[in-house]
Structure formats: C-alpha cells, structure tokens
PDB file of N, CA, C and O in Angstrom, chain B, residues numbered from 101:
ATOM      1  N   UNK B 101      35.979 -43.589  -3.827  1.00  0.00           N
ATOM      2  CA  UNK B 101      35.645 -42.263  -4.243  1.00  0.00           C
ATOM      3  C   UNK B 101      34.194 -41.991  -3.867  1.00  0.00           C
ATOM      4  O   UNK B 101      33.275 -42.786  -4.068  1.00  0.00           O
ATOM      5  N   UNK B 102      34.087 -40.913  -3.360  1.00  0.00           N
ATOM      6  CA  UNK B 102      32.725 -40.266  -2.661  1.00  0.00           C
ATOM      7  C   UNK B 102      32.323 -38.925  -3.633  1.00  0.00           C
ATOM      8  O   UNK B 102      33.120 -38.016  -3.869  1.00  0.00           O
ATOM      9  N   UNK B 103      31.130 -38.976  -4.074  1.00  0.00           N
ATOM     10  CA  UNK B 103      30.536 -37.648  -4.627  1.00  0.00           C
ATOM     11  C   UNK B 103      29.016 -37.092  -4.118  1.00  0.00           C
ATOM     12  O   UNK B 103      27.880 -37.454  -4.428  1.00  0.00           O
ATOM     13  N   UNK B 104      29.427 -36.234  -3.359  1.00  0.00           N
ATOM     14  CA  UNK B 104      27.948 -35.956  -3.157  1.00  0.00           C
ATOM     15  C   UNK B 104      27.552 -34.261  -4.243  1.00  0.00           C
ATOM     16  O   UNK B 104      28.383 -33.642  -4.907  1.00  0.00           O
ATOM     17  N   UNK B 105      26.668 -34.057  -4.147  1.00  0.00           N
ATOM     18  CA  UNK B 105      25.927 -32.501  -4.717  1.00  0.00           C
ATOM     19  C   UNK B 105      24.471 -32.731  -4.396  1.00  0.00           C
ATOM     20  O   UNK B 105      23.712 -33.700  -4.409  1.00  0.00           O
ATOM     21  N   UNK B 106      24.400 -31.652  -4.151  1.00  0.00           N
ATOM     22  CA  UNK B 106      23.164 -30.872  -3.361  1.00  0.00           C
ATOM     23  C   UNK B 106      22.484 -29.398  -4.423  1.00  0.00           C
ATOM     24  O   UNK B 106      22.845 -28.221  -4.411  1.00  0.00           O
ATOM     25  N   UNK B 107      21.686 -29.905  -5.038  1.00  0.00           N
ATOM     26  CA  UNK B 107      21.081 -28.070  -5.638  1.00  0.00           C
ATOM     27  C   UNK B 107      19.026 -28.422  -4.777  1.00  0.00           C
ATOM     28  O   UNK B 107      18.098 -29.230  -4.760  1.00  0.00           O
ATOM     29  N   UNK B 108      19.482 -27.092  -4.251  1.00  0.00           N
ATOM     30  CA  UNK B 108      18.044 -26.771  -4.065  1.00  0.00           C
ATOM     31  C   UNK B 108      17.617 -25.470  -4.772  1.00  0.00           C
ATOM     32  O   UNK B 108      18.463 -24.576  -4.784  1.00  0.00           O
ATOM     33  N   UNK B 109      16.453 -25.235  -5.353  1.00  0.00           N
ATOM     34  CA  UNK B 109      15.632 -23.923  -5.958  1.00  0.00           C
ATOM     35  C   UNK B 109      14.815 -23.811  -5.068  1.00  0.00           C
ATOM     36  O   UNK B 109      14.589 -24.869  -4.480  1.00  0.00           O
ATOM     37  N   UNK B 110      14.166 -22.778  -4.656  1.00  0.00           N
ATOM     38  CA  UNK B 110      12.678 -22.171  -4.173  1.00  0.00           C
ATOM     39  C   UNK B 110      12.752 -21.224  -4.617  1.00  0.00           C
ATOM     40  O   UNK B 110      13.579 -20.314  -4.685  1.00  0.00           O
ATOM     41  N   UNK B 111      11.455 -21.515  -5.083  1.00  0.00           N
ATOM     42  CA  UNK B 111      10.690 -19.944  -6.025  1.00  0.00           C
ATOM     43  C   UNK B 111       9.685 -19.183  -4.693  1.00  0.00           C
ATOM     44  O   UNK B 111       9.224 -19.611  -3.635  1.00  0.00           O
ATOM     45  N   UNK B 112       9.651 -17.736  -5.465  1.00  0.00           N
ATOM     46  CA  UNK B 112       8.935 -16.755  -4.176  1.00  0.00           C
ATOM     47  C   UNK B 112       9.279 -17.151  -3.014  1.00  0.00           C
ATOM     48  O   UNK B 112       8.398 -17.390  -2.188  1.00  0.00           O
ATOM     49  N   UNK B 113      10.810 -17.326  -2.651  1.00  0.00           N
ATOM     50  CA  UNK B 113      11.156 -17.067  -1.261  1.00  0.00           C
ATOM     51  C   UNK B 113      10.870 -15.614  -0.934  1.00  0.00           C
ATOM     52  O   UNK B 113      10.875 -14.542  -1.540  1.00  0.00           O
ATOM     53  N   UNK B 114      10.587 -16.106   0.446  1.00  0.00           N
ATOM     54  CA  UNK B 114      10.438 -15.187   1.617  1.00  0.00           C
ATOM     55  C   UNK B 114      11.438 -15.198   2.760  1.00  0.00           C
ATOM     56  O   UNK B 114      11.325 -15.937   3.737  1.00  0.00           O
ATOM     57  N   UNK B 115      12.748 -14.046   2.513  1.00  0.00           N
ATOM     58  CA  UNK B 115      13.577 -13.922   3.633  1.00  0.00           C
ATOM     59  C   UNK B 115      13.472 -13.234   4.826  1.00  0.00           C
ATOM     60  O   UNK B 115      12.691 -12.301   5.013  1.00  0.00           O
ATOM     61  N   UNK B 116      14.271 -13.697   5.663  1.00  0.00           N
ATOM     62  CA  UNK B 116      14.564 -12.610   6.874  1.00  0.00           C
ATOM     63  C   UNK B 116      16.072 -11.731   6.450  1.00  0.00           C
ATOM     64  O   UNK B 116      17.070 -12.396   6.173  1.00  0.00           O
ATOM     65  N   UNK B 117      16.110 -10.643   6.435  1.00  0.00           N
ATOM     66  CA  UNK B 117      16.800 -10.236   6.111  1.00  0.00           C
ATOM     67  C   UNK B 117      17.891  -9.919   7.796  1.00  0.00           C
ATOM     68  O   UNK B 117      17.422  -9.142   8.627  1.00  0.00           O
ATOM     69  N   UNK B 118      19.239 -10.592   8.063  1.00  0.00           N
ATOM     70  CA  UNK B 118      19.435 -10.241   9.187  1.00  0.00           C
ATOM     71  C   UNK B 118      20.121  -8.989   9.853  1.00  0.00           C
ATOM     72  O   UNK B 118      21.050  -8.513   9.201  1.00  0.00           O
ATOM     73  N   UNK B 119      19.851  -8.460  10.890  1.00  0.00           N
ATOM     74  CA  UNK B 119      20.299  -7.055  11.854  1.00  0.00           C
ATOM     75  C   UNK B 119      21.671  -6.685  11.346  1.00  0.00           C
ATOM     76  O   UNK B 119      22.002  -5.570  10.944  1.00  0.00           O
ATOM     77  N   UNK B 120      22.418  -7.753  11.415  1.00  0.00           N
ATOM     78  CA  UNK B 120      23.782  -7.462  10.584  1.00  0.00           C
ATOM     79  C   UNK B 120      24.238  -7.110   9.329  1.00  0.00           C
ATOM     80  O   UNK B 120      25.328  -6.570   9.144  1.00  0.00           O
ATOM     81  N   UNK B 121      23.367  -7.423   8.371  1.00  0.00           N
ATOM     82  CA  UNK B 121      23.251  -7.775   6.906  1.00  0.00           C
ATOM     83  C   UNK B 121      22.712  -6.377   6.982  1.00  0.00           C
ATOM     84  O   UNK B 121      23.260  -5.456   6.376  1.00  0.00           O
ATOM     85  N   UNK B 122      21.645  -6.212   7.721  1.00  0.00           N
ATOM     86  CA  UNK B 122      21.038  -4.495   6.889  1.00  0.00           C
ATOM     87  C   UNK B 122      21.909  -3.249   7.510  1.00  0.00           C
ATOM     88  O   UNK B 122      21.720  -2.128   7.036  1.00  0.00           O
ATOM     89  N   UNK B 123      22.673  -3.398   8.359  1.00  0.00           N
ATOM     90  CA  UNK B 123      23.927  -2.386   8.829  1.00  0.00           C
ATOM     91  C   UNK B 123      24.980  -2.477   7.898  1.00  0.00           C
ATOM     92  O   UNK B 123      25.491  -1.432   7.496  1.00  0.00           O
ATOM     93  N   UNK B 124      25.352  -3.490   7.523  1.00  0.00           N
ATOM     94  CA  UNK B 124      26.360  -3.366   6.702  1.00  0.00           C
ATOM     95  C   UNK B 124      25.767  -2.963   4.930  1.00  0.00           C
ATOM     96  O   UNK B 124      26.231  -2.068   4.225  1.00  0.00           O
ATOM     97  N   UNK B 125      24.684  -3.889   4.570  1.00  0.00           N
ATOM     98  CA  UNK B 125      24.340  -2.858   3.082  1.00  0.00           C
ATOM     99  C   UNK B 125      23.759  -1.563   3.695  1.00  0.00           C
ATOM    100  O   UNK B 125      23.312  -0.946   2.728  1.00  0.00           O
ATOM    101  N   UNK B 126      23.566  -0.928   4.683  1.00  0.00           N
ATOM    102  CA  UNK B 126      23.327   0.423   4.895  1.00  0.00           C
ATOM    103  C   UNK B 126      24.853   0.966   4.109  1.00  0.00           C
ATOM    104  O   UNK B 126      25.222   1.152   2.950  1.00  0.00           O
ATOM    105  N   UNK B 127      25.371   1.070   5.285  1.00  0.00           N
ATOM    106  CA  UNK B 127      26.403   1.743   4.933  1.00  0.00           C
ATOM    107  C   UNK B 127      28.052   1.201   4.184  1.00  0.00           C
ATOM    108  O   UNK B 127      29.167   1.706   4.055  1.00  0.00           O
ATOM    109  N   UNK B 128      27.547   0.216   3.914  1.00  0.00           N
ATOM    110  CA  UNK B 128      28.725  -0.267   2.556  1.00  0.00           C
ATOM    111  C   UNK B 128      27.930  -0.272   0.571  1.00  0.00           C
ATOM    112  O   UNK B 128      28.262  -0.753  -0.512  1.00  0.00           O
ATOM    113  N   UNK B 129      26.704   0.643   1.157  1.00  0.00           N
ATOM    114  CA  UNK B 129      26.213   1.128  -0.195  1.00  0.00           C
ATOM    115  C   UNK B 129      26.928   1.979  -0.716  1.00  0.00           C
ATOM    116  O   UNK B 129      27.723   2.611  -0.020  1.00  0.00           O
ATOM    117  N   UNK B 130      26.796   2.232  -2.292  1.00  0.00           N
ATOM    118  CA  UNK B 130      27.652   3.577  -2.428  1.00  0.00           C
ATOM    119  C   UNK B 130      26.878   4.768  -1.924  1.00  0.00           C
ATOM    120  O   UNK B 130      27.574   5.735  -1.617  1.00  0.00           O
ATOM    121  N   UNK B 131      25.519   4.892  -1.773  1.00  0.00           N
ATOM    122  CA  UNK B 131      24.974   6.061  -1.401  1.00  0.00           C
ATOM    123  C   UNK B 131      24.433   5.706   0.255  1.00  0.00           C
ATOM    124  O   UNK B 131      24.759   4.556   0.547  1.00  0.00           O
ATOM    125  N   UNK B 132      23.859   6.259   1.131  1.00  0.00           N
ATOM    126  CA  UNK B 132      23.249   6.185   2.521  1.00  0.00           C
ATOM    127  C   UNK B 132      21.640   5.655   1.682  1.00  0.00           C
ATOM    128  O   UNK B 132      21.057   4.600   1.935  1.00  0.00           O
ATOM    129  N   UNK B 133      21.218   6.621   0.748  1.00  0.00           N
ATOM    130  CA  UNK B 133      20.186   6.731   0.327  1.00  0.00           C
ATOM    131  C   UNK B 133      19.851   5.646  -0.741  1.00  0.00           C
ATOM    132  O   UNK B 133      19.949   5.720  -1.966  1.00  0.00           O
ATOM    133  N   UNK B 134      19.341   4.398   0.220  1.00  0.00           N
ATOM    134  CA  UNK B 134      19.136   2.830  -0.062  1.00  0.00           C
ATOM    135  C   UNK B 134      18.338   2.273   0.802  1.00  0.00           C
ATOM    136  O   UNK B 134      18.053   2.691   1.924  1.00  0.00           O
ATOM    137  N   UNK B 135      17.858   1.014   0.103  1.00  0.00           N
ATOM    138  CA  UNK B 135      16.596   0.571   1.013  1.00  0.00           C
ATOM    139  C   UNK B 135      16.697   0.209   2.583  1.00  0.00           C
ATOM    140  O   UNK B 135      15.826   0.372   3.438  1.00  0.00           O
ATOM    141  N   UNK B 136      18.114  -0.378   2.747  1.00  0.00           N
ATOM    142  CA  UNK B 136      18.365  -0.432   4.276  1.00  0.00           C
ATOM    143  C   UNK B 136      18.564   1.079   5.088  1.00  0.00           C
ATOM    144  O   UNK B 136      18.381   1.137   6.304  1.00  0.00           O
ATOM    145  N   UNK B 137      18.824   1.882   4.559  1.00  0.00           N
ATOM    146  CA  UNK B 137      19.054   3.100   6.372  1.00  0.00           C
ATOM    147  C   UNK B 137      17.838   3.341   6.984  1.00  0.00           C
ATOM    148  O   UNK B 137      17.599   3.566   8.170  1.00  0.00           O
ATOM    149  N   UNK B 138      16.889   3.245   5.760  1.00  0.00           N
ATOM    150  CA  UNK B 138      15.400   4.025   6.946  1.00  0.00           C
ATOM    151  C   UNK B 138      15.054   2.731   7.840  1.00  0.00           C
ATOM    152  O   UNK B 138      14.230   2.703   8.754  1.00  0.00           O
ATOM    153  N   UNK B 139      16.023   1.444   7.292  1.00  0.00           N
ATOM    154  CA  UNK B 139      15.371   0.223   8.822  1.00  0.00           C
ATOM    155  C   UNK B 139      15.939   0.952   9.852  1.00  0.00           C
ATOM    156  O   UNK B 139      15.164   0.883  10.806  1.00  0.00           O
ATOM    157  N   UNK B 140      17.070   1.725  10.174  1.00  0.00           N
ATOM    158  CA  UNK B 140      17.741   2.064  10.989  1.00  0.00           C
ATOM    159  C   UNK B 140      17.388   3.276  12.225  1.00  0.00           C
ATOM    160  O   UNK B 140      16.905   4.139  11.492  1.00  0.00           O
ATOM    161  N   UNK B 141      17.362   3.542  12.859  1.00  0.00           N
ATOM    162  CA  UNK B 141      17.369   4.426  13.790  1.00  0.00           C
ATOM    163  C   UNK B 141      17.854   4.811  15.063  1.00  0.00           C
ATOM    164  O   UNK B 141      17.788   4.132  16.088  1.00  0.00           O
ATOM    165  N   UNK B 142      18.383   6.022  14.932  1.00  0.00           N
ATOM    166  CA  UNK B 142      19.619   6.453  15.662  1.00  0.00           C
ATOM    167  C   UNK B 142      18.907   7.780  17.059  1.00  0.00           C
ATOM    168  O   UNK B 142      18.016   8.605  16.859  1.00  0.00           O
ATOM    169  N   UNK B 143      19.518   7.600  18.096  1.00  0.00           N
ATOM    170  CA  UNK B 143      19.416   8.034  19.007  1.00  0.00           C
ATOM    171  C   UNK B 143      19.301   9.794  19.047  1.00  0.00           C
ATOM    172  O   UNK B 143      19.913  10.298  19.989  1.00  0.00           O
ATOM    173  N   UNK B 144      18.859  10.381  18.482  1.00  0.00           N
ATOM    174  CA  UNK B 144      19.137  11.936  18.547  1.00  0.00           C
ATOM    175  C   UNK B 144      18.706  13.059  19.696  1.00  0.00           C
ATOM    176  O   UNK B 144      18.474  14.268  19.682  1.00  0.00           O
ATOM    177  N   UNK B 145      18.725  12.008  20.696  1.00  0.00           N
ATOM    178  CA  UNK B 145      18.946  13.527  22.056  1.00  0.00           C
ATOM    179  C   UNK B 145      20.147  13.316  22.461  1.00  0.00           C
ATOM    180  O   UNK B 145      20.710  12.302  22.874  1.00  0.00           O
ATOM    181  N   UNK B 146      20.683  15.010  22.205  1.00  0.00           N
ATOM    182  CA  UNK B 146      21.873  15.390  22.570  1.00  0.00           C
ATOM    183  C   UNK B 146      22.105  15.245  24.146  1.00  0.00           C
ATOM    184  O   UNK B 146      23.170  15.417  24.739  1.00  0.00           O
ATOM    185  N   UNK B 147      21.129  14.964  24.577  1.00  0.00           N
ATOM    186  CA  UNK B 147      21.247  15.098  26.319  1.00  0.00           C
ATOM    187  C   UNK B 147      21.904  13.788  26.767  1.00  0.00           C
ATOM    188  O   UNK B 147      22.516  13.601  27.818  1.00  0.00           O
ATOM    189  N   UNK B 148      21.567  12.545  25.363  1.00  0.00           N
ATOM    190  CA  UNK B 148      22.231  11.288  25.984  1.00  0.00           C
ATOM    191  C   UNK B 148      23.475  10.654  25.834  1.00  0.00           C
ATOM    192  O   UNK B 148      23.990  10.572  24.719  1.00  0.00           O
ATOM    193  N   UNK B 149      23.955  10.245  26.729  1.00  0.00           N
ATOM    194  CA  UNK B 149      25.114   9.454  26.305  1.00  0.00           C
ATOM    195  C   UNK B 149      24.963   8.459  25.575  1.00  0.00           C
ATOM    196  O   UNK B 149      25.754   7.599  25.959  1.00  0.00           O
ATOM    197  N   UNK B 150      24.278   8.052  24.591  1.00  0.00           N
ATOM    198  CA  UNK B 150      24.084   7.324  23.758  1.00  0.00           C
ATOM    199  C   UNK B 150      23.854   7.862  22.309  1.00  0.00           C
ATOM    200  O   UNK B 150      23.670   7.191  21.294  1.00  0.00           O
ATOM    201  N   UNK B 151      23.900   9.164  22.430  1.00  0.00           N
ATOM    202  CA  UNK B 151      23.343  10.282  21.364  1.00  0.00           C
ATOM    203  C   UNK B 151      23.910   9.918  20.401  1.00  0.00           C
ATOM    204  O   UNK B 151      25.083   9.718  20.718  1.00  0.00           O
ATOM    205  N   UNK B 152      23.671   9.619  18.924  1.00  0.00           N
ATOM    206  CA  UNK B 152      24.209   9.265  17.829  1.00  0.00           C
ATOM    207  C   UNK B 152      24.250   7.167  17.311  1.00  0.00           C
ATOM    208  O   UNK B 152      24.227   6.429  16.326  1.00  0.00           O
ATOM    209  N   UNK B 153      24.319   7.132  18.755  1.00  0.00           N
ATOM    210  CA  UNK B 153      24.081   5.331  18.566  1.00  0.00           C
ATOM    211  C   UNK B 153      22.443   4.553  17.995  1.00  0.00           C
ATOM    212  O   UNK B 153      21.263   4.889  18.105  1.00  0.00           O
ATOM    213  N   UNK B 154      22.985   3.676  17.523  1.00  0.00           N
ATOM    214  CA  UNK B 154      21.555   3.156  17.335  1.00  0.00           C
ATOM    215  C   UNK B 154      21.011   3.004  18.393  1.00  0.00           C
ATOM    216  O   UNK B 154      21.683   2.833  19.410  1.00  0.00           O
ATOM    217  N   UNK B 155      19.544   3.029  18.419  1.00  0.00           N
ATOM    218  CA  UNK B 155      18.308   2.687  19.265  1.00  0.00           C
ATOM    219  C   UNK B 155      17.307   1.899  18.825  1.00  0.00           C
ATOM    220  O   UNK B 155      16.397   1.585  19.592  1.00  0.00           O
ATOM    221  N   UNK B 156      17.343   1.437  17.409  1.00  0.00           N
ATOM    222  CA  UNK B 156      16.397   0.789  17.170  1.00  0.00           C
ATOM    223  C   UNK B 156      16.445   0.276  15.685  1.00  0.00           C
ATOM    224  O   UNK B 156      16.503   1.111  14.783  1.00  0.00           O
ATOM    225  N   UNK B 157      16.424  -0.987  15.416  1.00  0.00           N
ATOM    226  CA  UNK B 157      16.634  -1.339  13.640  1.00  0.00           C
ATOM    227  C   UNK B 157      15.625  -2.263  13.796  1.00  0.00           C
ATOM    228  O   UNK B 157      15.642  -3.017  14.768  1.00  0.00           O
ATOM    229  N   UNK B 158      14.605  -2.316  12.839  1.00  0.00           N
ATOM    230  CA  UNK B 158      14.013  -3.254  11.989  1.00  0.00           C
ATOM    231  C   UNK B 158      13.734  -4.096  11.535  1.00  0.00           C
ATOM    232  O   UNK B 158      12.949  -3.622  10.714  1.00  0.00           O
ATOM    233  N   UNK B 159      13.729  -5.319  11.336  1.00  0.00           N
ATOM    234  CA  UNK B 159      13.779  -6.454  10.983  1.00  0.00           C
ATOM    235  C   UNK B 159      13.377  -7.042  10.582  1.00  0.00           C
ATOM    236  O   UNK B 159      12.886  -7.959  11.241  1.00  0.00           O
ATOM    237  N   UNK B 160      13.242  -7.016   9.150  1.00  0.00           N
ATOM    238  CA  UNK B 160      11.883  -7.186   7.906  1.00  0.00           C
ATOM    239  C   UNK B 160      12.128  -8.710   7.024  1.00  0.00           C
ATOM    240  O   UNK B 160      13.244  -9.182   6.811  1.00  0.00           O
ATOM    241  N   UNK B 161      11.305  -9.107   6.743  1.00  0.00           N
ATOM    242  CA  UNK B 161      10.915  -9.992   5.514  1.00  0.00           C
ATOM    243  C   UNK B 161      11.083  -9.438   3.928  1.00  0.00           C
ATOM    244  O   UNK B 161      10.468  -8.427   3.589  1.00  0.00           O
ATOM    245  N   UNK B 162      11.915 -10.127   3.015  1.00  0.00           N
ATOM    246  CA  UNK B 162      11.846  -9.631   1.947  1.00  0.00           C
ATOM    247  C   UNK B 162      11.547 -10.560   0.703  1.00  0.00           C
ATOM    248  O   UNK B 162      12.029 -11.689   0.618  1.00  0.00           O
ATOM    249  N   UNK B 163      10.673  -9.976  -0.312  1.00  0.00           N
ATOM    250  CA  UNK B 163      10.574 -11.413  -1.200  1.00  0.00           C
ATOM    251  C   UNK B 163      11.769 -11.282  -2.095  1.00  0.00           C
ATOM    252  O   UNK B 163      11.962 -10.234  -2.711  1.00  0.00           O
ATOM    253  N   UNK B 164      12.682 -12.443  -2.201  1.00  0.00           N
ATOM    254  CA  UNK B 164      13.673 -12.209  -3.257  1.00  0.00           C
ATOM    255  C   UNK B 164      13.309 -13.206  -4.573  1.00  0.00           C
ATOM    256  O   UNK B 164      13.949 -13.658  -5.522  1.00  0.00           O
ATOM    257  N   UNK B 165      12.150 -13.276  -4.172  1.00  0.00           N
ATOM    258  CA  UNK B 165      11.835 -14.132  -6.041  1.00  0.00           C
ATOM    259  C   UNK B 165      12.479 -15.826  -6.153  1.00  0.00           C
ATOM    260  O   UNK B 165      11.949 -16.815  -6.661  1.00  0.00           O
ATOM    261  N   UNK B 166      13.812 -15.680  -5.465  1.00  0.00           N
ATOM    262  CA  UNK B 166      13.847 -17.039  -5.751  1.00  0.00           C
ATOM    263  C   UNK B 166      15.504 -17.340  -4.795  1.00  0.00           C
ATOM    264  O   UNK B 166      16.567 -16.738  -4.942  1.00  0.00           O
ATOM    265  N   UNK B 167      15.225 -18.298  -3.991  1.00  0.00           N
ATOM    266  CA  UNK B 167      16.704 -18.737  -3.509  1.00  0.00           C
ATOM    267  C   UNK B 167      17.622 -19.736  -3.620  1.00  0.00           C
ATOM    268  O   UNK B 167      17.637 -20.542  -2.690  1.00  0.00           O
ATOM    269  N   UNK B 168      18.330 -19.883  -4.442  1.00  0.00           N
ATOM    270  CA  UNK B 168      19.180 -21.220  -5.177  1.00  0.00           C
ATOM    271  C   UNK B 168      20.303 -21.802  -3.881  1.00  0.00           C
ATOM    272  O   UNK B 168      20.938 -20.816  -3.507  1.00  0.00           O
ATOM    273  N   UNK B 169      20.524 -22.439  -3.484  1.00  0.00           N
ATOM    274  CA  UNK B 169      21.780 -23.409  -2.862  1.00  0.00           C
ATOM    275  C   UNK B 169      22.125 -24.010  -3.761  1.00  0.00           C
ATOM    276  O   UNK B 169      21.350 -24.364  -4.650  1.00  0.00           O
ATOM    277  N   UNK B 170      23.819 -24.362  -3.743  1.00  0.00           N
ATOM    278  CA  UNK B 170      24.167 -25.512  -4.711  1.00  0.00           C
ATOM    279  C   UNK B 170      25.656 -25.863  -3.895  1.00  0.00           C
ATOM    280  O   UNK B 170      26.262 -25.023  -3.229  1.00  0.00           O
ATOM    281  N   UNK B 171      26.066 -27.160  -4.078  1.00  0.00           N
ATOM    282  CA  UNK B 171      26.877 -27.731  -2.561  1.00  0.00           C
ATOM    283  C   UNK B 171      27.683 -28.349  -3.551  1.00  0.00           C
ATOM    284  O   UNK B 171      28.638 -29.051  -3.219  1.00  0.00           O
TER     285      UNK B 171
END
C-alpha cells in the first residue's frame, strides 16, 4: 500500500491570470460589466474584415491573497 499527499499554501500569491481564463470569465459572467472585458479589445473599423474580432487582450498579474494545492 502506497500513500502519498501533497498540501501546499502560499500567502500573497501573485498570479498570471491566463488569455483563456479572462475570455471566458468575460463573458460567462452574469453581467459583461466585470473585471475581465475592459482586458479585452475588439476591432471596431467597419472597413475590416476582422471588424468585431478581437485585436488585443491583456494579460495581467493578480494578487489573490493566497493559493492552496492539495493532491
């Protein structure tokens, strides 16, 4: 019989929050109007074929106070 467990704590972590992660709490918030959309930015000349697509997101550090693992 084998047992392993693993707990790690860190206090005042500092994340990367990733490109994927802030598209999806953008818009799987209940409101738009949340801390991820203004990372976001969307293409608005109508002249382009890209018009409406993203052009540009953000990619910030966030302190979450504290990050637990446990295995």
């Amino acid at each position: 019989m084998s047992l392993d467990y693993i707990e790690i704590d860190i206090e005042d972590a500092i994340l990367e929050v990733s490109a994927q992660n802030i598209v999806n709490r953008c818009y799987d918030s209940a409101s738009l109007d949340n801390e991820f959309c203004p990372l976001i930015s969307r293409n608005d000349n109508a002249a382009s074929a890209q018009s409406g697509g993203l052009d540009f997101l953000r990619q910030v550090q966030l302190n979450f106070g504290a990050a637990v693992y446990e295995g």
